[in-house]
C-alpha positions in Angstrom: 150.6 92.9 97.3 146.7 92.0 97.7 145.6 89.3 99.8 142.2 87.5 99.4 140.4 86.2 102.3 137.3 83.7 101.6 135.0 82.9 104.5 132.2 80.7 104.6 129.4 81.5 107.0 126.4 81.4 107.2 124.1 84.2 107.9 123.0 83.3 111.3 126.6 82.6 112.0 127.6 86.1 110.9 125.1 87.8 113.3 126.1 86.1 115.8 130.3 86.7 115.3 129.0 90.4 115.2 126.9 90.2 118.2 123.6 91.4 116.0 120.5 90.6 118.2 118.0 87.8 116.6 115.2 89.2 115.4 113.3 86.2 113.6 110.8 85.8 117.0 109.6 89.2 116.4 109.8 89.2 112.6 107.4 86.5 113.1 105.2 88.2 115.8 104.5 91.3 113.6 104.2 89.4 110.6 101.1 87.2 112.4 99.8 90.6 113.4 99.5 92.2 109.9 98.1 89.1 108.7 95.1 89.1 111.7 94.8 92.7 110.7 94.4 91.9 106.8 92.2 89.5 107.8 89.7 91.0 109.9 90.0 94.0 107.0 88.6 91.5 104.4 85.2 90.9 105.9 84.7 94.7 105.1 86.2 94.8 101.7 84.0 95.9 98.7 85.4 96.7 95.7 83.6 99.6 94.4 85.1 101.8 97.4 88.8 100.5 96.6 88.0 102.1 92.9 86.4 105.4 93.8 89.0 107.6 93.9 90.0 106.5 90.5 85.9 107.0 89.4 84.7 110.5 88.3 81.2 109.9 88.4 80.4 108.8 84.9 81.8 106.4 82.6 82.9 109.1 80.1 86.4 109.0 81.2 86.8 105.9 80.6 85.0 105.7 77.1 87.6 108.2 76.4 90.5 106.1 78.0 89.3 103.5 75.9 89.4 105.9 72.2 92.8 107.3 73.5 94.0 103.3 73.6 92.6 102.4 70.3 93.7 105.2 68.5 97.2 104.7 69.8 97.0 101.1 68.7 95.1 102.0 65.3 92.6 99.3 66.2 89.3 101.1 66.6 86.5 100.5 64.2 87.2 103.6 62.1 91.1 102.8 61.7 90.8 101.1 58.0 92.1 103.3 55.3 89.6 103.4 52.4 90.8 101.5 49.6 92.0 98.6 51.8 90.2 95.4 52.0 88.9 93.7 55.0 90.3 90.4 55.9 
C-alpha cells in the first residue's frame, strides 16, 4: 500500500514548522558589506594588473595563441590550397 501526502507551504512557512532560525536580516547585512567592499575596491581597479598574471612579458604568446586558433579554424592567410580560387 503507498500513501501520497501533498502539502502546500511555503518556504518561510516550512522554516518556521521546523523551527529554522531566519536568516534574511543577516543575509542582507553581509550582502551590503561585500557590496561597500567591492565598492571601495573599484576606485583602485586598473586593468592591466587584473591581466598580469596571464602576461609573459611579450606579446609573442599571444601571436602564437592567435596562429594556434587560425590554424585550428583553417582561416589564416596561408590556409587556401593552390588551385582554388578566391571568392
Amino acid at each position: 500500500m503507498k500513501f501520497n501526502i501533498e502539502v502546500d507551504v511555503t518556504p518561510d512557512e516550512l522554516r518556521r514548522f521546523l523551527g529554522l532560525p531566519d536568516v534574511a536580516p543577516l543575509q542582507a547585512e553581509l550582502m551590503d558589506k561585500l557590496r561597500e567592499r567591492i565598492e571601495a575596491g573599484m576606485t583602485d581597479y586598473d586593468p592591466v594588473k587584473l591581466m598580469e598574471p596571464f602576461l609573459t612579458g611579450n606579446l609573442k604568446s599571444f601571436e602564437t595563441m592567435q596562429n594556434l586558433f587560425w590554424n585550428a579554424l583553417g582561416n589564416h592567410p596561408g590556409s587556401e590550397k593552390p588551385g582554388k580560387d578566391k571568392k
